[in-house]
Structures are given as structure tokens and as C-alpha cells.
C-alpha positions as CSV (number, residue, x, y, z in Angstrom):
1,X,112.7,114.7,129.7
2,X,112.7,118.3,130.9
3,X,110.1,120.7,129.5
4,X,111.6,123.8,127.7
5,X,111.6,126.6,131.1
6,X,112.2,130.0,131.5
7,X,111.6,131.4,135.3
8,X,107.6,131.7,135.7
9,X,106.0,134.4,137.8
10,X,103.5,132.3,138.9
11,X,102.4,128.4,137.7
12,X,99.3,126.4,138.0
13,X,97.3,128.4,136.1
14,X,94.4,127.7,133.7
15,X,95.7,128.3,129.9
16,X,93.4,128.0,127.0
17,X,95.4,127.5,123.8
18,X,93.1,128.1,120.5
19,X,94.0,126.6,117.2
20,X,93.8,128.5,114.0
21,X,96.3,128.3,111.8
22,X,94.0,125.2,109.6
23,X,93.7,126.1,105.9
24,X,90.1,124.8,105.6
25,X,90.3,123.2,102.6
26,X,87.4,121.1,102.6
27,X,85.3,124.4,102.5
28,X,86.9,126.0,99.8
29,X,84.2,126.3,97.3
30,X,82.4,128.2,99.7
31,X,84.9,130.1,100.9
32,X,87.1,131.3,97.8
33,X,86.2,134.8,96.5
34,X,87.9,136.9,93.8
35,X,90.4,134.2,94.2
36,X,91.0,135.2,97.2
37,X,90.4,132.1,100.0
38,X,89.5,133.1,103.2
39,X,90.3,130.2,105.9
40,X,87.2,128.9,107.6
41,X,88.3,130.3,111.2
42,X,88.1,133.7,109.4
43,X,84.9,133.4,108.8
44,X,81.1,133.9,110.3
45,X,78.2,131.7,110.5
46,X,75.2,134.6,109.7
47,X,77.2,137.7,109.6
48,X,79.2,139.8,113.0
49,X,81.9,138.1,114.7
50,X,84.4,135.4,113.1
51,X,83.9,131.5,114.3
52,X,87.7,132.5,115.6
53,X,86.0,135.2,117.3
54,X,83.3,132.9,118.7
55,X,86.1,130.9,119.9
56,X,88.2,133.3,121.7
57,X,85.0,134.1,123.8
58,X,84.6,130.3,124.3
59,X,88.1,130.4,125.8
60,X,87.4,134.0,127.8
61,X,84.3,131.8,129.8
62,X,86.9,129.4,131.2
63,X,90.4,131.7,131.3
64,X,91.3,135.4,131.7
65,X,92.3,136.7,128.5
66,X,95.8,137.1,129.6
67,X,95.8,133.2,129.8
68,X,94.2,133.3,126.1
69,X,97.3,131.6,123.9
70,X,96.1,131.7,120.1
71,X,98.4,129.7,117.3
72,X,98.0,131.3,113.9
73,X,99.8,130.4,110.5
74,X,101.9,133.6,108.6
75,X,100.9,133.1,105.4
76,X,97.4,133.8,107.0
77,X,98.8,137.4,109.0
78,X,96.5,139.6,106.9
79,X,93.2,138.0,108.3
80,X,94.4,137.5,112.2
81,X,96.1,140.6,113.0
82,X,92.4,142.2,113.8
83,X,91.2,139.1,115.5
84,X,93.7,139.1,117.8
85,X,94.7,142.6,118.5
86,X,93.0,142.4,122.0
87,X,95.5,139.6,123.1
88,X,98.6,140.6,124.7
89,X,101.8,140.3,121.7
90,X,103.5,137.5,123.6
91,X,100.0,135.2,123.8
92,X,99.9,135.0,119.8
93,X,102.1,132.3,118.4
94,X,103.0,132.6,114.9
95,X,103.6,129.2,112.9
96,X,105.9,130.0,110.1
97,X,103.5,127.4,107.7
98,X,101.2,125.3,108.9
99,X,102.8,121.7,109.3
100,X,100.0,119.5,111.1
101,X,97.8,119.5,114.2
102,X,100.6,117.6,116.3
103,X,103.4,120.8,115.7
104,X,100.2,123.2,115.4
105,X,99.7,122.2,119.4
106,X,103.1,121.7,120.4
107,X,104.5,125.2,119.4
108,X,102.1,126.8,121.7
109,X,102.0,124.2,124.3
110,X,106.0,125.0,124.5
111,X,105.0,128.5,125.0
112,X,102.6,128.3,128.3
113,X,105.0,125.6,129.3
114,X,108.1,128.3,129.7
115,X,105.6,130.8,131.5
116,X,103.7,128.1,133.9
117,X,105.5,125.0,133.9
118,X,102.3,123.3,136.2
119,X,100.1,125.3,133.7
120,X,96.6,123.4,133.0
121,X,95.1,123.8,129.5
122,X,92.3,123.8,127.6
123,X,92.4,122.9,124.1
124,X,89.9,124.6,121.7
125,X,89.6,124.9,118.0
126,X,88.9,127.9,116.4
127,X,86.7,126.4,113.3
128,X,83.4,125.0,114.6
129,X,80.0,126.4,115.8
130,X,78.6,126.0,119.0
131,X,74.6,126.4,119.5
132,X,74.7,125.7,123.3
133,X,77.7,128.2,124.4
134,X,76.9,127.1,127.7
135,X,76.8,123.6,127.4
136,X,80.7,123.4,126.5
137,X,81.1,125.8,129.3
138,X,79.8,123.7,131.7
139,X,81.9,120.7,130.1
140,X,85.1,122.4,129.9
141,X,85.0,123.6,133.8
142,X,84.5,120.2,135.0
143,X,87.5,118.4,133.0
144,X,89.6,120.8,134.2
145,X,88.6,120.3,137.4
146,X,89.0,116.8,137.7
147,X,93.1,117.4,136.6
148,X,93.3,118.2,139.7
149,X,92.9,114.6,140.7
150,X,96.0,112.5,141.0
151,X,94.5,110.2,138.0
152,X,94.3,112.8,136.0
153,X,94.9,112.5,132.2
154,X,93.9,113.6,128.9
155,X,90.3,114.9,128.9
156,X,88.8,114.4,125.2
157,X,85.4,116.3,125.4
158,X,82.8,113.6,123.2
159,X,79.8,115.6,121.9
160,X,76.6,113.3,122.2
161,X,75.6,112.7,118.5
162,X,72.3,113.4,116.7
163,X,73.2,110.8,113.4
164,X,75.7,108.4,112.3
165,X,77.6,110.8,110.8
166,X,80.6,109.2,108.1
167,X,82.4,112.3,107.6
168,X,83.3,113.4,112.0
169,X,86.0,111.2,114.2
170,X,83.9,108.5,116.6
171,X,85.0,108.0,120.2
172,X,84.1,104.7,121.3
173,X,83.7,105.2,125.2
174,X,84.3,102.3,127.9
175,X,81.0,101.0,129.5
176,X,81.6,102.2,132.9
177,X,79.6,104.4,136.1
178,X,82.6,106.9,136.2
179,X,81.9,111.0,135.5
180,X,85.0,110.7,132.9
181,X,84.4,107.7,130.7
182,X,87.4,105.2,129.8
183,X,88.8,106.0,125.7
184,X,87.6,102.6,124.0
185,X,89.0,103.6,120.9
186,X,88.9,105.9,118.1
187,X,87.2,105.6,114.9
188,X,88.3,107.5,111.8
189,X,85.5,108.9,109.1
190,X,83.9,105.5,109.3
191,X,81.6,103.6,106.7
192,X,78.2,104.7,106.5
193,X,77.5,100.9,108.5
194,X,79.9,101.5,111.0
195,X,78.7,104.9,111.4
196,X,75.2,103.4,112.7
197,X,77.0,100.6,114.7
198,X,78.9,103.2,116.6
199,X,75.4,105.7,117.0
200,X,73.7,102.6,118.0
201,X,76.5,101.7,120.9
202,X,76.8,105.4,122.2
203,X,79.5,106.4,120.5
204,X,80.1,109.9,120.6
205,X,81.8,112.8,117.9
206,X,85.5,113.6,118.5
207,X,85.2,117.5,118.9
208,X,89.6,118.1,119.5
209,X,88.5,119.9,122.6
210,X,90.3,118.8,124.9
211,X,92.4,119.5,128.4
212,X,95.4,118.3,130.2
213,X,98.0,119.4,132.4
214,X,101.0,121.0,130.1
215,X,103.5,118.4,131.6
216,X,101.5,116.0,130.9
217,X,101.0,116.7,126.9
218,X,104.3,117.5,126.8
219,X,105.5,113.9,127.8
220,X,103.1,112.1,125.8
221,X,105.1,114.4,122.6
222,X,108.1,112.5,124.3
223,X,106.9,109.4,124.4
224,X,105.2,109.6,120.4
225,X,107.0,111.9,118.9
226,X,110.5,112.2,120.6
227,X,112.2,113.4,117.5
228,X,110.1,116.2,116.9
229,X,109.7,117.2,120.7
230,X,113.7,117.2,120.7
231,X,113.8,119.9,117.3
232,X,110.9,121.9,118.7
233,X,112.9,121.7,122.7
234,X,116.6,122.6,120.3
235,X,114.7,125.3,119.0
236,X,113.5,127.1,122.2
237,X,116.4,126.5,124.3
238,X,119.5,127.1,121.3
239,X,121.5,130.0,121.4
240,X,120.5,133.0,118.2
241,X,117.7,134.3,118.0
242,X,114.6,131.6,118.4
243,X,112.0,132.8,115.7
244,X,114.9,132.1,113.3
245,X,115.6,128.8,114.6
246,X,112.0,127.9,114.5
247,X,111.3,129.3,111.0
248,X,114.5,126.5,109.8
249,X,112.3,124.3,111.9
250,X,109.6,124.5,110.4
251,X,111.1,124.4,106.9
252,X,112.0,121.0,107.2
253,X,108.7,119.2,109.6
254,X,106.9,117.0,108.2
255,X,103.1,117.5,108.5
256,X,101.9,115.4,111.3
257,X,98.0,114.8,112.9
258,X,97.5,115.1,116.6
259,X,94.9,112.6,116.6
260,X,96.5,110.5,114.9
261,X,100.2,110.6,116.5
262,X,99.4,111.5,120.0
263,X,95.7,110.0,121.1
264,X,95.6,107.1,118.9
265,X,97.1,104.5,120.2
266,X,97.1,106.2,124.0
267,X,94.1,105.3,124.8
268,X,94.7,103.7,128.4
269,X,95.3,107.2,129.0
270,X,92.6,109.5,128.1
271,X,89.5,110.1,129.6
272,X,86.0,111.0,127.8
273,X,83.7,113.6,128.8
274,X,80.2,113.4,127.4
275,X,78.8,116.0,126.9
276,X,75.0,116.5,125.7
277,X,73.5,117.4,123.2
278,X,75.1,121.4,122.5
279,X,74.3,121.8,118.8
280,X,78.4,121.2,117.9
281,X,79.6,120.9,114.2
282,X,83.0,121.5,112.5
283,X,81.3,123.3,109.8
284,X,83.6,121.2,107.4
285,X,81.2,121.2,104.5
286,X,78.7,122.7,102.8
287,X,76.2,120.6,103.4
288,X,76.9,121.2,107.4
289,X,76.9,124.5,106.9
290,X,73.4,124.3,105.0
291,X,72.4,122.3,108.2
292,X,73.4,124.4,110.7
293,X,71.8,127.2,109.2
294,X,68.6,125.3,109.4
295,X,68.7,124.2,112.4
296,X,69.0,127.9,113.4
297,X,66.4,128.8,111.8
298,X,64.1,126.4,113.5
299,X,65.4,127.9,117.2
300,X,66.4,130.8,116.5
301,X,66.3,131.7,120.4
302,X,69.1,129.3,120.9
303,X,71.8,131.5,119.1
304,X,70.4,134.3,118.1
305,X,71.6,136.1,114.6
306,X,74.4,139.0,114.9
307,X,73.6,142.4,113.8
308,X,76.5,144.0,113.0
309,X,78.0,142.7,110.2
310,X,79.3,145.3,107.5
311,X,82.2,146.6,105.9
312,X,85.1,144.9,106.9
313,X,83.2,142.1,108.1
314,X,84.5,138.1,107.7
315,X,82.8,136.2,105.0
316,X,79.4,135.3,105.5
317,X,79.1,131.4,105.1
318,X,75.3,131.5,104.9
319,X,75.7,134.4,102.6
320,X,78.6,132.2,100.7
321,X,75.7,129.3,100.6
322,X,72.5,131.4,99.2
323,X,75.3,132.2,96.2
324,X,76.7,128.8,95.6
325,X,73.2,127.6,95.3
326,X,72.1,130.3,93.3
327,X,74.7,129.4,90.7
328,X,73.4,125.8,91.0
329,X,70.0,126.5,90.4
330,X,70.9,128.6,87.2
């Protein structure tokens, strides 16, 4: 199956395409004001810049910003038309809705694809915090490296663990010598006892960051998903105009999970970075949150608090916290 191709000016690029068109449901109660909810991606740790903010940077270590792609949901235009404004138009991808991780990377992964058809690319999501910027740095420049390699797969980076966490995805790694480790398998939101089995066997957190050559994504889609890779391939190459077509598209997708639809179940073919001990979490509840903050607080040398937060400012989660257990307390 051929990839969806316009004429490139130049290919074999390194693309970072950052995902932030996630509702962030789990962290509602924090994040809902004046009935108004702002999506976690929206908002800061301690104040200043946005955790999509903090992400774009991430990407700008690794890739020009001309090679920044971001994926954003409509309904969410009135909080990312700020965050964005310093990407060039054509690098923000708009989802109509959001319908799922698998369509949330395929829509943009179409779109580097047309502009660099050898295009390599760096996966990030926009949601989590990051104590050790340079640590996933480091990480990300070596995967992407190694695609060079005529081996090269799917590059899942594995953040080394600091507790059998229940509520994070588990990558069971191969035992093996090699740099990138061989995908055992996957472990969804485990028990609480297979949590510690897989802490005690060196399993490590699924993170979603990830990278792969664009050809190579795009034929695993084939392969899982052909029926959705066919509407999403109809959709770019049709005649009309396309953000119609797509808009029709994405009326009638169902939601589908990357992880789920794409990795699982591909395991021969991915490869596991491990990468040490960074100070990673998704953020994805409030209790994280209240441990992140702590954790902060104990080094606060290793990610220092912003200073500029103010009017106009994203939602302050640790702010959000101190109120949510102020109301508890009452």
C-alpha cells in the first residue's frame, strides 16, 4: 500500500508530531472551573508555560520548529490558538473531534508523510511532566538514531519506574545485552500484585513516546487497521476540498486506542528504550499531581518553579490542588 504523497522538497527529515487533542478526563475535578474544563495539555504544573508548552520545547530539543507537527481537537480551538501561534499554519493539524489515539496519530502522521515521504518521527505527548528535560533528550536522540539501522522498528521509550504503579501501562522488556531491548509484552493498568511482579522483573512505564520511520507507522495502520488507513488515504487523495472530506470522516470513526490497535499484539516489532530514572508522570490524577508537586518541592533545583504566570495564564494545577483540598478540609 502507497502512502498518501504530494511532491516533497526535501525527505528524510526528523519530524516530531505532538499530541494534544486528549480531553483529560480523569483530571476533571481539578481542572473544571466556572464550568468551564480546561484540558490537561492546557494547563501548568506551578504556574508560566502550559505542559503543551513544555512539550513543544521537548520536541524543539530534537527538531527545528519547522519540523514541529502539533494535532489539536476543534472543539478545543479557543485554548490552542495561543499555544501554537509560533508554528507555521500548515504544521497544526486540526481534528474535527477527537476520535482515539490510533486516528489522533494517523491524521498527522498522513501529514509529514505528504511533505517527507522518508520522514523519521518522534512521537510526544503533550500531557505529562518531565523533571529531567535532559534525560528524554538524551533518550529521544539515540532512538532516532538507531532508525537509521536496517533493523530498525518501532522505538517505545520505557521510563525506569520508582513503584508498582496500578494506574500507568507496563512494558515487559526481553532479557537481552542489546542498547534497544526486545517488546516482551504489554501490560494494561495491572492489579496491584502484578504491579509488584512486573517492578520486581524490571518492567518499565509505557510513556507513548515513541519514534519510527513515517513509512514504517504508516504500514503497520495497513496491516491493523486497513479500513481506517483506506478512509483516512480516500480522504487525502479524493477530489473536493479535503478538510470537508475529513470533517465526514471523522463524523462517522469510531474511537480507537493506539496502544491498543497498533503495538499490542506487534510486539516482534518494537524495540524498548530504557531510559532512567527522569522524574516522568502523566499527571493523570490528582494524587500524581499532589506527588509531583512534592517531589518538586524536595529538589527544587531539578525543575525550577516559573515566574511568570499571570493574567491570561493556563490553570495552575498545584494552585487547582491547594483549592480542592481546601474544600476537603472544610
Amino acid at each position: 500500500m502507497t502512502t498518501p504523497l504530494t511532491t516533497p522538497t526535501r525527505s528524510n527529515q526528523t519530524w516530531a508530531i505532538v499530541l494534544a487533542a486528549g480531553e483529560g478526563t480523569r483530571l476533571r475535578e481539578l481542572t473544571t472551573r466556572g464550568g468551564i474544563d480546561t484540558p490537561k495539555q492546557f494547563c501548568s504544573l506551578r504556574g508560566g508555560r502550559s505542559l503543551l508548552g513544555d512539550a513543544l520545547a521537548r520536541a524543539a530539543r530534537v527538531v527545528p520548529k519547522k519540523r514541529i507537527v502539533v494535532v489539536v481537537a476543534e472543539e478545543h480551538r479557543h485554548f490552542f490558538e495561543r499555544e501554537v501561534a509560533g508554528l507555521p499554519p500548515e504544521n497544526v493539524v486540526v481534528q474535527p473531534r477527537n476520535r482515539g489515539t490510533a486516528a489522533g496519530v494517523l491524521l498527522p502522521l498522513m501529514t509529514v508523510l505528504e511533505r517527507d515521504p522518508e520522514a523519521r518521527i518522534a512521537c510526544l505527548p503533550s500531557d505529562h511532566f518531565v523533571a529531567k528535560e535532559y534525560v528524554i533528550e538524551s533518550s529521544l536522540r539515540l532512538v532516532l538514531e538507531a532508525l537509521d539501522e536496517a533493523v530498525a522498528e518501532l522505538t517505545l521509550l520505557g521510563i525506569t519506574p520508582d513503584s508498582p504503579e496500578t494506574g500507568y501501562g507496563w512494558i515487559l522488556p526481553h532479557k537481552s545485552d542489546r542498547l534497544l531491548r526486545p517488546v516482551e509484552r504489554f501490560v494494561e493498568k495491572p492489579s496491584a500484585a502484578v504491579a509488584a511482579e512486573l517492578f520486581a522483573a524490571g518492567g518499565l512505564w509505557n510513556s507513548f513516546l515513541f519514534a519510527v520511520k513515517g513509512r514504517t507507522l504508516f504500514s503497520g495502520y495497513a496491516e491493523r487497521l486497513p479500513e481506517l488507513t483506506g478512509a483516512f488515504e480516500r480522504a487525502f487523495a479524493g477530489p473536493g476540498e479535503r478538510g470537508a472530506r475529513i470533517a465526514a470522516l471523522y463524523e462517522r470513526l469510531e474511537t480507537r486506542d493506539f496502544s491498543r490497535e497498533i503495538l499490542q499484539g506487534s510486539e516482534p516489532r518494537l524495540r524498548l528504550e530504557i531510559v532512567p530514572p527522569c522524574g516522568w508522570t502523566d499527571l493523570g490524577t490528582p494524587e500524581r499531581v499532589k506527588a509531583c508537586l512534592a517531589t518538586l518541592r524536595e529538589d527544587p533545583a531539578a525543575h525550577p518553579a516559573p515566574v511568570f504566570p499571570g493574567v491570561g495564564a493556563p490553570l495552575d494545577l498545584a494552585f487547582a490542588l491547594e483549592g480542592r483540598v481546601a474544600i476537603m478540609s472544610a
